[in-house]
MOPAC internal coordinates of N, CA, C and O (Angstrom, degrees):
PM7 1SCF
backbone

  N    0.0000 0     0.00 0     0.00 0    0    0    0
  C    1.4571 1     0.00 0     0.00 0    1    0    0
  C    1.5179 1   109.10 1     0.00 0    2    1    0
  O    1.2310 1   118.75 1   -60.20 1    3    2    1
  N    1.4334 1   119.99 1   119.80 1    3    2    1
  C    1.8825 1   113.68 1   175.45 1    5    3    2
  C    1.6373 1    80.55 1  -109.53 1    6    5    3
  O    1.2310 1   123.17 1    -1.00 1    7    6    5
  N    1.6022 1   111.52 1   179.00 1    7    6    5
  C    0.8143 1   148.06 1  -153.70 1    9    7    6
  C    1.7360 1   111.44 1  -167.69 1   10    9    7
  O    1.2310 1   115.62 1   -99.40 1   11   10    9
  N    1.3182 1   125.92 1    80.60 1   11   10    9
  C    1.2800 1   106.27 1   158.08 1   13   11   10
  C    1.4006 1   132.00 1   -86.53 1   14   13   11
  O    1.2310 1   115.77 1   -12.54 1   15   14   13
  N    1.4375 1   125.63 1   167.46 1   15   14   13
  C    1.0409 1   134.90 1  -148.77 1   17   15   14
  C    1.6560 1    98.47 1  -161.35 1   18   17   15
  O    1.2310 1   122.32 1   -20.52 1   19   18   17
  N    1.7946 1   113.17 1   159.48 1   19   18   17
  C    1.0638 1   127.86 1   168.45 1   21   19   18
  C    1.5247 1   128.44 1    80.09 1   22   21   19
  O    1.2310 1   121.91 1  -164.88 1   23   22   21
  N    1.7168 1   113.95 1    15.12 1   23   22   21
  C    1.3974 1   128.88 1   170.25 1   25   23   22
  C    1.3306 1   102.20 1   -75.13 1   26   25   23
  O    1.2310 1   120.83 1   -10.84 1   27   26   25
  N    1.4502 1   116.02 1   169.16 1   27   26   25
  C    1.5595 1   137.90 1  -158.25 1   29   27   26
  C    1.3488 1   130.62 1   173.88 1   30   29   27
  O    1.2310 1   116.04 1   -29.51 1   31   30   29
  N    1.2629 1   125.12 1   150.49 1   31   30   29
  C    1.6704 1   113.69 1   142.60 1   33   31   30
  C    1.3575 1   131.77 1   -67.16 1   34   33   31
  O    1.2310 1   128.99 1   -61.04 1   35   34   33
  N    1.5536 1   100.28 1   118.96 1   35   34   33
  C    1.3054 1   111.39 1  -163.19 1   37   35   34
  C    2.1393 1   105.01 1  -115.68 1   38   37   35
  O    1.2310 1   111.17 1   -61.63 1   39   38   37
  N    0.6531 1   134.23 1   118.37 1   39   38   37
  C    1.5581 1   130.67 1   152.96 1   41   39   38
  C    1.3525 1   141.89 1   -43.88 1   42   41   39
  O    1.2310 1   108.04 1   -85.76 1   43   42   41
  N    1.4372 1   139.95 1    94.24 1   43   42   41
  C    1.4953 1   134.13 1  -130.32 1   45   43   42
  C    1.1960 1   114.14 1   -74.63 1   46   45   43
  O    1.2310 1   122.24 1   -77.78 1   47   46   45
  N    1.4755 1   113.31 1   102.22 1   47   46   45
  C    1.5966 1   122.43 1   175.36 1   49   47   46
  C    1.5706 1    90.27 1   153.26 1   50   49   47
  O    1.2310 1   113.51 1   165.30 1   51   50   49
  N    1.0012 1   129.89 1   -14.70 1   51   50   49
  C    1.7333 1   134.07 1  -168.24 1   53   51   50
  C    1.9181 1   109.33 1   -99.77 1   54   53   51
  O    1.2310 1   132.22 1   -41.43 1   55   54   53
  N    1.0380 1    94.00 1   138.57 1   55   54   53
  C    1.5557 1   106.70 1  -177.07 1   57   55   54
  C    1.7313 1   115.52 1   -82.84 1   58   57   55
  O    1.2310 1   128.67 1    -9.66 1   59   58   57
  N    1.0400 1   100.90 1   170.34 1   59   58   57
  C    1.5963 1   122.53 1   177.50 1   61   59   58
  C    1.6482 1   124.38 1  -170.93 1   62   61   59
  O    1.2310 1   126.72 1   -40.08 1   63   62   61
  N    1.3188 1   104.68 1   139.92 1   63   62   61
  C    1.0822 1   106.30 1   168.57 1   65   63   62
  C    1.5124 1   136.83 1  -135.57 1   66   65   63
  O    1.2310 1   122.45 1   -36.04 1   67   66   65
  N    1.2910 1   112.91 1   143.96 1   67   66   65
  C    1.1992 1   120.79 1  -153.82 1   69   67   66
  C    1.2361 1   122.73 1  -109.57 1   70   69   67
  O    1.2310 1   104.37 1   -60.56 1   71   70   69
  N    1.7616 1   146.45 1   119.44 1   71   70   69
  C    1.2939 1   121.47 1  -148.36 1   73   71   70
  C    2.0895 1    81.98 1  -129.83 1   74   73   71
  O    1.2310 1   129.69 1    -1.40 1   75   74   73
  N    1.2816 1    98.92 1   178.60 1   75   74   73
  C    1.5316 1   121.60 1   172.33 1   77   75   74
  C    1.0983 1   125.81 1  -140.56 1   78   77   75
  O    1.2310 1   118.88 1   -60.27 1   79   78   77
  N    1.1922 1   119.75 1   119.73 1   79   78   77
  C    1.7955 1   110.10 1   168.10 1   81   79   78
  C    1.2554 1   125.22 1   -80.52 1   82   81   79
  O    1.2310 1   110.92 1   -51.52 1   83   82   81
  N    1.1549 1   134.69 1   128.48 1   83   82   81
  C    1.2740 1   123.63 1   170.32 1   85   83   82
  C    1.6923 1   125.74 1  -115.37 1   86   85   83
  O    1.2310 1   130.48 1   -54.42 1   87   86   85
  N    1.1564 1    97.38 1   125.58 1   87   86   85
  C    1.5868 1    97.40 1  -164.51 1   89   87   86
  C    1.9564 1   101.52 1  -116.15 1   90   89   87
  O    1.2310 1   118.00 1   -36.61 1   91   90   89
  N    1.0033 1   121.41 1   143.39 1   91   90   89
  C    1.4988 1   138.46 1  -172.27 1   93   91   90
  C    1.9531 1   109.58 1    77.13 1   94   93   91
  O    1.2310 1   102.46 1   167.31 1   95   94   93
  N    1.1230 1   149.72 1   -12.69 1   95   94   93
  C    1.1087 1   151.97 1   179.43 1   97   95   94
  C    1.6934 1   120.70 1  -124.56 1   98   97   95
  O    1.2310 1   130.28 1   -66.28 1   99   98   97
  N    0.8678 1    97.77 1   113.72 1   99   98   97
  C    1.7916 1   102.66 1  -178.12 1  101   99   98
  C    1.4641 1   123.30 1   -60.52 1  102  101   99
  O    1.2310 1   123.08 1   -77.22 1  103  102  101
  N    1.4769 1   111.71 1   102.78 1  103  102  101
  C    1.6024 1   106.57 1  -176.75 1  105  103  102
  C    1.7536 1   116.62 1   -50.11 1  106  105  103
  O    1.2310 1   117.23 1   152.80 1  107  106  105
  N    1.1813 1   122.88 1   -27.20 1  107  106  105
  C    0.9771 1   152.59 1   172.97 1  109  107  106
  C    1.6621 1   117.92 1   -43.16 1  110  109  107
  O    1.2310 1   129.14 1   127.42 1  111  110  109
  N    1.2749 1   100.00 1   -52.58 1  111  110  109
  C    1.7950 1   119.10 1   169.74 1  113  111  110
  C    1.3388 1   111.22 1  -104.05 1  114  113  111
  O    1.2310 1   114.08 1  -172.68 1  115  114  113
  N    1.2014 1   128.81 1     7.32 1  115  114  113
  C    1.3905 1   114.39 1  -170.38 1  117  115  114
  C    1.6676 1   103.10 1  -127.40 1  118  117  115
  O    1.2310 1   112.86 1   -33.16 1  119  118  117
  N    0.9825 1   131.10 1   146.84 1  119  118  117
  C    1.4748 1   133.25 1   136.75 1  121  119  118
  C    1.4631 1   132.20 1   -42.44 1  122  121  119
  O    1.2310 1   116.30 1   -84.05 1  123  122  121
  N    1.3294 1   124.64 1    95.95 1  123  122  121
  C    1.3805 1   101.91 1  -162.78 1  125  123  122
  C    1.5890 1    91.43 1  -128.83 1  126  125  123
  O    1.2310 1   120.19 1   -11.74 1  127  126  125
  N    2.2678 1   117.24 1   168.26 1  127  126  125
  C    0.8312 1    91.37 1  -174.80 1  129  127  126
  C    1.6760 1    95.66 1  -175.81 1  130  129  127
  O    1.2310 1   120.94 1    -8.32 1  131  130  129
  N    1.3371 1   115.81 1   171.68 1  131  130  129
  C    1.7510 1    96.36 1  -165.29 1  133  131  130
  C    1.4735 1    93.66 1  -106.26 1  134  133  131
  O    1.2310 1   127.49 1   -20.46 1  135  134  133
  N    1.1455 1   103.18 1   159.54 1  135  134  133
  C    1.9155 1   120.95 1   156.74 1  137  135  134
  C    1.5210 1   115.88 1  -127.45 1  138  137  135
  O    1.2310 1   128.35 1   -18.19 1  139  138  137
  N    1.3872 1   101.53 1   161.81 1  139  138  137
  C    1.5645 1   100.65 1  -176.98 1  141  139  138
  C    1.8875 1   104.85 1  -137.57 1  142  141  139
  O    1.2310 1   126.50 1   -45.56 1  143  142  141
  N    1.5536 1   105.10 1   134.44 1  143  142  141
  C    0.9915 1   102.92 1  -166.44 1  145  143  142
  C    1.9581 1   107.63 1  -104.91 1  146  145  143
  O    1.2310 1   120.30 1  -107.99 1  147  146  145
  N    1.5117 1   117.03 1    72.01 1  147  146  145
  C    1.6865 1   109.96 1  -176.97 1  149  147  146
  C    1.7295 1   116.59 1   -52.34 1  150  149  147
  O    1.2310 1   126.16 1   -26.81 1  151  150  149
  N    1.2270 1   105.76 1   153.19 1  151  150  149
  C    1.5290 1   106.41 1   171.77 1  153  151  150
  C    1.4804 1   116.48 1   -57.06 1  154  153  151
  O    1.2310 1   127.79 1   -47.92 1  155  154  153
  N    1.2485 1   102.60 1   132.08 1  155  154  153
  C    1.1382 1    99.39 1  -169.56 1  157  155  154
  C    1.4745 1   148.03 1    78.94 1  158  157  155
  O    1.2310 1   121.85 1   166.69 1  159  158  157
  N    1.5772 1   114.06 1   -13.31 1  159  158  157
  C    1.2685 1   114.44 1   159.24 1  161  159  158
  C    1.5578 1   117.66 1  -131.79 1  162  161  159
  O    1.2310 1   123.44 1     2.65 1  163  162  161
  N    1.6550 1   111.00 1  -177.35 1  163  162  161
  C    0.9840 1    92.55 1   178.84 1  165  163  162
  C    1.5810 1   145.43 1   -46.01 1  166  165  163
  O    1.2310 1   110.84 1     8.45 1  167  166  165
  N    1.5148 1   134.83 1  -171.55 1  167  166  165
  C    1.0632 1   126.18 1   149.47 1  169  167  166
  C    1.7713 1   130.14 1   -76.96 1  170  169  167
  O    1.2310 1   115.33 1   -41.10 1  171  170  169
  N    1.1118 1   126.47 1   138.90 1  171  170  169
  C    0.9850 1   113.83 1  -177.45 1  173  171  170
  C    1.4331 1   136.56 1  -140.55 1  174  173  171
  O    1.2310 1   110.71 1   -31.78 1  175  174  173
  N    1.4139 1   135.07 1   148.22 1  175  174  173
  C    1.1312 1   130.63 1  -125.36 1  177  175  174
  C    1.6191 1    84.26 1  -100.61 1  178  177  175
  O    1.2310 1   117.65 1   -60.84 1  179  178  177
  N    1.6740 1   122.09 1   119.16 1  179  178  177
  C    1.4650 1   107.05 1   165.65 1  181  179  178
  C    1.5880 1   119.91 1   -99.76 1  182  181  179
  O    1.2310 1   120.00 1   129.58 1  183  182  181
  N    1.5710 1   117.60 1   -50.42 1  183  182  181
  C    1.7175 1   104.72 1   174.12 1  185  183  182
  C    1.3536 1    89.49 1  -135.68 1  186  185  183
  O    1.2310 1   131.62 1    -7.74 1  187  186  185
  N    1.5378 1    95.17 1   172.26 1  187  186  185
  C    1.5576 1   103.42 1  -172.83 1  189  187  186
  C    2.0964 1    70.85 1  -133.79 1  190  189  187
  O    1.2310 1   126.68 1   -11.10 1  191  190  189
  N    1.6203 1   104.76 1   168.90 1  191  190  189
  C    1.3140 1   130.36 1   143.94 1  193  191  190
  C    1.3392 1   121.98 1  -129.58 1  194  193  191
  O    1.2310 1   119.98 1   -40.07 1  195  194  193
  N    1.2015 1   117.64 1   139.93 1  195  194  193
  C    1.3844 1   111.88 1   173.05 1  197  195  194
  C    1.2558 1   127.55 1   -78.13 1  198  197  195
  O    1.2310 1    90.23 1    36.15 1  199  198  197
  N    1.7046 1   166.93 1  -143.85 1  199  198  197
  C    1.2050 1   171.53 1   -56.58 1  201  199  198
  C    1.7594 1    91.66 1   138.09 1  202  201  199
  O    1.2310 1   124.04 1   126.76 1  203  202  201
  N    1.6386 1   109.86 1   -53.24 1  203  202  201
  C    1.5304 1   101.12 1  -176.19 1  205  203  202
  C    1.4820 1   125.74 1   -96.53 1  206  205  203
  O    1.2310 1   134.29 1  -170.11 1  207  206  205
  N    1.6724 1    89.98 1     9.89 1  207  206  205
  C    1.4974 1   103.71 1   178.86 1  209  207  206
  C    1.5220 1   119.11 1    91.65 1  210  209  207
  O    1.2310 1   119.86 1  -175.19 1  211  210  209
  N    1.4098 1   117.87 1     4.81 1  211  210  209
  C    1.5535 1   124.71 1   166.24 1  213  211  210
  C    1.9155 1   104.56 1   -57.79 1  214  213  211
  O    1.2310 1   130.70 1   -37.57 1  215  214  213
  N    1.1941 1    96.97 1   142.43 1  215  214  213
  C    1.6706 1    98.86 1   166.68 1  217  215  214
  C    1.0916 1   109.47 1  -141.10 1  218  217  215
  O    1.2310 1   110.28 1   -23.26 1  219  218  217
  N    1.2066 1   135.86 1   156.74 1  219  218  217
  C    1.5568 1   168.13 1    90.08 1  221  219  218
  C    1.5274 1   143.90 1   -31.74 1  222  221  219
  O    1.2310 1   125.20 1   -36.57 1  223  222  221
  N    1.3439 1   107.62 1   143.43 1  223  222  221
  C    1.5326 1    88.72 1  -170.65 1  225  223  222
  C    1.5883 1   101.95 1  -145.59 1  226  225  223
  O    1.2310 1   116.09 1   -18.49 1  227  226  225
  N    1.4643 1   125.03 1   161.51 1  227  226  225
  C    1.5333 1   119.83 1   170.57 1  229  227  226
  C    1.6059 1   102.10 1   -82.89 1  230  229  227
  O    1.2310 1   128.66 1   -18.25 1  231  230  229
  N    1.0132 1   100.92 1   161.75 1  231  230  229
  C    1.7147 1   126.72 1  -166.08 1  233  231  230
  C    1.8084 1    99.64 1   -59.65 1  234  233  231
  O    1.2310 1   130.64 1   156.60 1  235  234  233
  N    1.1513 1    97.08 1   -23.40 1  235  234  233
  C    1.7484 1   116.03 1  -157.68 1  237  235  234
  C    1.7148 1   107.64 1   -75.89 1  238  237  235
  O    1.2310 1   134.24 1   141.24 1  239  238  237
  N    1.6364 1    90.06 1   -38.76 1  239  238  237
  C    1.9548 1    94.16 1   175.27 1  241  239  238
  C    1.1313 1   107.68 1  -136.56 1  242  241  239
  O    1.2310 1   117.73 1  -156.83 1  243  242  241
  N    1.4188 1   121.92 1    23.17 1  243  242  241
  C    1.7686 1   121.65 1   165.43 1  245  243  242
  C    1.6543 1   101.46 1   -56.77 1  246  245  243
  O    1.2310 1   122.27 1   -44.80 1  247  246  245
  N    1.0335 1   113.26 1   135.20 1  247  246  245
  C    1.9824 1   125.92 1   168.81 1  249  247  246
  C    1.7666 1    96.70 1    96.12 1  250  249  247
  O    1.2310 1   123.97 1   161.10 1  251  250  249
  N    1.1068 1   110.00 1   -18.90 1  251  250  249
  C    1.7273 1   105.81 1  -165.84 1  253  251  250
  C    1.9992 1   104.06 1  -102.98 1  254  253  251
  O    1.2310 1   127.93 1   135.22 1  255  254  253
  N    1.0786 1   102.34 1   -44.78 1  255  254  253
  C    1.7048 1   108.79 1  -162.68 1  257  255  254
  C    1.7741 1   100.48 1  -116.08 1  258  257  255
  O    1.2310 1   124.69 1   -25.94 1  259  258  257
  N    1.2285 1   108.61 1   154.06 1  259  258  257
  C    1.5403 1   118.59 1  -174.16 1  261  259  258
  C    1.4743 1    91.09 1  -162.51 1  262  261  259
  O    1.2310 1   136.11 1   -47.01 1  263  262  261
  N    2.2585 1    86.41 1   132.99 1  263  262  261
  C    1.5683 1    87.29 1  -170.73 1  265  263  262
  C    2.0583 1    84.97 1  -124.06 1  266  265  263
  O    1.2310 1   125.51 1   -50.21 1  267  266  265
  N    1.5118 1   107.02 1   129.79 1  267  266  265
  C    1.0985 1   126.07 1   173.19 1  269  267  266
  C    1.8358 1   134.61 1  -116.83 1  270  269  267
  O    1.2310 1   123.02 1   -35.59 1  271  270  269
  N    0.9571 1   111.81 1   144.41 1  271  270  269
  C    1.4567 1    94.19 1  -175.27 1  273  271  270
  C    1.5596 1   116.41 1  -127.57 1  274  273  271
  O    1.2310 1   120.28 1    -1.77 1  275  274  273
  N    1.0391 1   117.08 1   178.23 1  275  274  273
  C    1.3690 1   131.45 1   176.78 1  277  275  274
  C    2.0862 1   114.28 1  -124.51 1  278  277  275
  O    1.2310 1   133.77 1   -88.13 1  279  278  277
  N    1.4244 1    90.99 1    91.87 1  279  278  277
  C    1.6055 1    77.41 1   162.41 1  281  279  278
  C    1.6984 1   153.54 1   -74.47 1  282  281  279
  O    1.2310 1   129.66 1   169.83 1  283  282  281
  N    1.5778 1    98.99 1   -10.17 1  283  282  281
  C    1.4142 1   105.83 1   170.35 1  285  283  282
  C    1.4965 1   115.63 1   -89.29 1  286  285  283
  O    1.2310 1   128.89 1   162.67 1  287  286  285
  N    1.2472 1   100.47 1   -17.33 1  287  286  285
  C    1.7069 1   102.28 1   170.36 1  289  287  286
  C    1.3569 1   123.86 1  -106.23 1  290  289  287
  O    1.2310 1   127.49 1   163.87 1  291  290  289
  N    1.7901 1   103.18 1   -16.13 1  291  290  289
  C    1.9185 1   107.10 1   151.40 1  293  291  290
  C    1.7457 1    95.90 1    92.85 1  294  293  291
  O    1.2310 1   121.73 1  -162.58 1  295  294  293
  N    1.0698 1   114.29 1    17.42 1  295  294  293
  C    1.8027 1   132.93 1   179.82 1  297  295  294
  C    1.2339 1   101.39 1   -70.07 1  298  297  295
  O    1.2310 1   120.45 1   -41.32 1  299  298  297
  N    1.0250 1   116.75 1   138.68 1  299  298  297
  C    2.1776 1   116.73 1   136.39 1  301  299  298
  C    1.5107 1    89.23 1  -135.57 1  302  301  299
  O    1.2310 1   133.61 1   -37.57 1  303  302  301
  N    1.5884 1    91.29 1   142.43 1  303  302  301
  C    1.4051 1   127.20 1   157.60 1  305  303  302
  C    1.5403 1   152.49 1   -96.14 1  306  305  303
  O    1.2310 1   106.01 1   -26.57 1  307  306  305
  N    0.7374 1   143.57 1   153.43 1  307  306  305
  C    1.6067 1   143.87 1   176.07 1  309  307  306
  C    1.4565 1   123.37 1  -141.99 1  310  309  307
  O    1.2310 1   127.17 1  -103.81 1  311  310  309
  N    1.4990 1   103.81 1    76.19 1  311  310  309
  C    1.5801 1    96.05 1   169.69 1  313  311  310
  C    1.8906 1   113.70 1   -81.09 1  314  313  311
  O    1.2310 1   131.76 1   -44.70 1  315  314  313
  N    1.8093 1    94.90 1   135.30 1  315  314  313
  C    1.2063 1   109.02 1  -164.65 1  317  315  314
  C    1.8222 1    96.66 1   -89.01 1  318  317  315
  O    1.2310 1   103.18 1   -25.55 1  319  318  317
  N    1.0945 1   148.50 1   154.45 1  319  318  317
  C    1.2026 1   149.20 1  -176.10 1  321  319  318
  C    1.4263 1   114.64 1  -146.81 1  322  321  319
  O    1.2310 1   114.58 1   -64.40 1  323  322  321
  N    1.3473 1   127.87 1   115.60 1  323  322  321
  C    1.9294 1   116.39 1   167.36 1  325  323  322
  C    1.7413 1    83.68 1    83.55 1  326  325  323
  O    1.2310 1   107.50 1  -134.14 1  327  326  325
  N    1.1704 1   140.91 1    45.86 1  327  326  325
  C    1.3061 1   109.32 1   157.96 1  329  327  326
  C    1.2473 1   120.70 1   -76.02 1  330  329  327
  O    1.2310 1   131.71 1   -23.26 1  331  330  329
  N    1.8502 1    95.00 1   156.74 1  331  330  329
  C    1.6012 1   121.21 1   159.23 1  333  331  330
  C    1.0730 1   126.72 1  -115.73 1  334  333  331
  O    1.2310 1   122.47 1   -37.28 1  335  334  333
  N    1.8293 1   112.87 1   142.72 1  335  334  333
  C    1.5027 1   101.52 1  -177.58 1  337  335  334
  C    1.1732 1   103.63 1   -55.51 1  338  337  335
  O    1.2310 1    78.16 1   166.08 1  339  338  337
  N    1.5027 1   174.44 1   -13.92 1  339  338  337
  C    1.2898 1   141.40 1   109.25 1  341  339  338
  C    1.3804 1   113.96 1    30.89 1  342  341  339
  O    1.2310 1   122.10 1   112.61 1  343  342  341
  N    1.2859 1   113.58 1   -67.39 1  343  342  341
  C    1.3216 1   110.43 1  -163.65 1  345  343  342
  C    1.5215 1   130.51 1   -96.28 1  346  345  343
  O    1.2310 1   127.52 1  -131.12 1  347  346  345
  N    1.2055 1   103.14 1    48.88 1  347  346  345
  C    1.7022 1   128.23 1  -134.56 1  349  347  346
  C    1.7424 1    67.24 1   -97.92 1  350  349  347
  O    1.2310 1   114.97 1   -10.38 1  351  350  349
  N    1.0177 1   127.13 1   169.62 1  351  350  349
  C    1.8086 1   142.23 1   120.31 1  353  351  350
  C    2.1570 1   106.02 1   148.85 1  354  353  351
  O    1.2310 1   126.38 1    22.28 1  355  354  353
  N    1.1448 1   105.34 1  -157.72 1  355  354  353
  C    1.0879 1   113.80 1   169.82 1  357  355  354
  C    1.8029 1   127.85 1   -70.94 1  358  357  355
  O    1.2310 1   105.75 1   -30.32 1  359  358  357
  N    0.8812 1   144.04 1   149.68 1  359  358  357
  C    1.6188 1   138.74 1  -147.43 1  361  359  358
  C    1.6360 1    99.22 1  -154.22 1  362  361  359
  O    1.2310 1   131.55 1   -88.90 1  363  362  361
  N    1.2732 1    95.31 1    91.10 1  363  362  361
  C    1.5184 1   101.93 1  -165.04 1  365  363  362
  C    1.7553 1   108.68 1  -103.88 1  366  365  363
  O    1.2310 1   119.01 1   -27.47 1  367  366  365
  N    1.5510 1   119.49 1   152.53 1  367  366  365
  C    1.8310 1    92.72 1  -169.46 1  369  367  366
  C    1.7248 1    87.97 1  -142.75 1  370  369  367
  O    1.2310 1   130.07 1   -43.72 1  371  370  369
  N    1.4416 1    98.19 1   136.28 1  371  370  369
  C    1.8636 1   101.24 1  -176.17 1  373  371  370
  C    1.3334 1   116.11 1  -137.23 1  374  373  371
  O    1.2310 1   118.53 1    19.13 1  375  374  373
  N    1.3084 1   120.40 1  -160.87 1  375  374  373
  C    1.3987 1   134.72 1  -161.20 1  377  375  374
  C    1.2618 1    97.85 1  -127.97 1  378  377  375
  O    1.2310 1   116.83 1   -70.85 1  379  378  377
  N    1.5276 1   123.63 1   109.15 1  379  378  377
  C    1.7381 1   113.32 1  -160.25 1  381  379  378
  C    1.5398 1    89.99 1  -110.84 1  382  381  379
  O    1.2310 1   116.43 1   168.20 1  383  382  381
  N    1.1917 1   124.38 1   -11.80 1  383  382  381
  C    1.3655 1   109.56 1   150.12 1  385  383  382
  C    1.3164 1   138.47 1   -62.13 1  386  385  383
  O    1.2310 1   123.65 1   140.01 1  387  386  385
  N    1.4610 1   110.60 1   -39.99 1  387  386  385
  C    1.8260 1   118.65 1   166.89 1  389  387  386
  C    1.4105 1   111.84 1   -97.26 1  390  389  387
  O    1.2310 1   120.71 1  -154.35 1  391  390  389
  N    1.4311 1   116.24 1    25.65 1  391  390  389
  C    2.0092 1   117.52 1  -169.86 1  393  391  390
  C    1.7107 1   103.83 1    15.87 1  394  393  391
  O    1.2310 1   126.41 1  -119.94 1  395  394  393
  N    1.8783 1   105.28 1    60.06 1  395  394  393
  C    1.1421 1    98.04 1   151.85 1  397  395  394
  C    1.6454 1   113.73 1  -122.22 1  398  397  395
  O    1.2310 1   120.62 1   -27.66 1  399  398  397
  N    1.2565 1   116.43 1   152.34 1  399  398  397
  C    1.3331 1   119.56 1   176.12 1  401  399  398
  C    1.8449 1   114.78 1  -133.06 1  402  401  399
  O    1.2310 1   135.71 1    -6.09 1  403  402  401
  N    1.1807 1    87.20 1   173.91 1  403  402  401
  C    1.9611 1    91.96 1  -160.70 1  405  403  402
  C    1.3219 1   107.56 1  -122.94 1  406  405  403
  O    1.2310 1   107.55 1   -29.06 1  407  406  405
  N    1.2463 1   140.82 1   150.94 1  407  406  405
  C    1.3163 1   145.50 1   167.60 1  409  407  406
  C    1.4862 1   103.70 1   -29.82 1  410  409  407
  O    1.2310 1   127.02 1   -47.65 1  411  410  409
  N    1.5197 1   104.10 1   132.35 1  411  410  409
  C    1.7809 1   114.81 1   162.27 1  413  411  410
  C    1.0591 1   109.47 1   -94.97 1  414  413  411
  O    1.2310 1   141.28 1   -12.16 1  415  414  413
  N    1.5127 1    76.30 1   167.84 1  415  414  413
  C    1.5565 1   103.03 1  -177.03 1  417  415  414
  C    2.0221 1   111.50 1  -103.74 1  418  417  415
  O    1.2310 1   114.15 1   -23.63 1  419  418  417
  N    1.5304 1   128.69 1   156.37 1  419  418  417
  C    1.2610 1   111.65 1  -168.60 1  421  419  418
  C    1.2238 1   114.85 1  -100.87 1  422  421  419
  O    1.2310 1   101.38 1   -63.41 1  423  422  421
  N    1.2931 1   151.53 1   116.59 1  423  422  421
  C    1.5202 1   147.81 1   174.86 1  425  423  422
  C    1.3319 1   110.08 1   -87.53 1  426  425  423
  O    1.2310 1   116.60 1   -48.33 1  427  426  425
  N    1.3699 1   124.08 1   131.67 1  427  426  425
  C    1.0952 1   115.86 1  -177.97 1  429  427  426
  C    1.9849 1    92.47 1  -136.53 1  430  429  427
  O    1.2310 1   121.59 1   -38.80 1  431  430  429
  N    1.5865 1   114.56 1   141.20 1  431  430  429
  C    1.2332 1   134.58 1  -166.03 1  433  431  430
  C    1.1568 1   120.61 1  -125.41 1  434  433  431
  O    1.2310 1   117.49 1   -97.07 1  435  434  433
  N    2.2019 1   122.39 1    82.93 1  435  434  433
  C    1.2743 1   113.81 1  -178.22 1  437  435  434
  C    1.3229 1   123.49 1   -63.36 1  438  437  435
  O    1.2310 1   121.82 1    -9.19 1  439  438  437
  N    1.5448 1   114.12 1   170.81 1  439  438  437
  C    1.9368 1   109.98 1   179.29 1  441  439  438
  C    1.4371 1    73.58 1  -115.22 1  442  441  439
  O    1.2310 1   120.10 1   180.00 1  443  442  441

């Protein structure tokens, strides 16, 4: 079960951050990682972390967003940085080892 948390109205250039709980799967062993769902287009894959803490990012928020975790408390994170309404939509956070994911959270990005 994840749980994200910490979406909002935000003003474009202003940060946020977004945390997850995860309860039954160990952030620790797993790959885990957020997606974001904008109006209207697809879903899309923004960072993944690995088990040893390697990350990745889409081309779209590489330099702006960093997704980090906590294994004794079973967290992953997403600090949002420099947003654009671009980056307006749903903020969804999963287990890309078991392709499970958890209710999002909504970001919304004034101009």
């Amino acid at each position: 079960q994840l749980q994200a948390s910490g979406g909002g109205l935000v003003q474009a250039g202003g940060s946020l951050r977004l945390s997850c709980a995860v309860a039954g799967t160990a952030v620790r062993l797993n790959t885990m990682g957020w997606s974001r769902q904008a109006p209207g287009k697809e879903r899309e894959s923004l960072a993944t972390i690995t088990s040893g803490g390697g990350t990745d990012y889409a081309d779209s928020v590489k330099g702006r967003f960093t997704i980090s975790k906590d294994n004794g408390e079973n967290m992953i994170y997403l600090k949002m940085d420099s947003l654009k309404p671009e980056d307006t939509g749903i903020y969804y956070c999963g287990c890309l080892s078991r392709q499970v994911w958890g209710q999002g959270t909504q970001v919304t990005v004034s101009s």
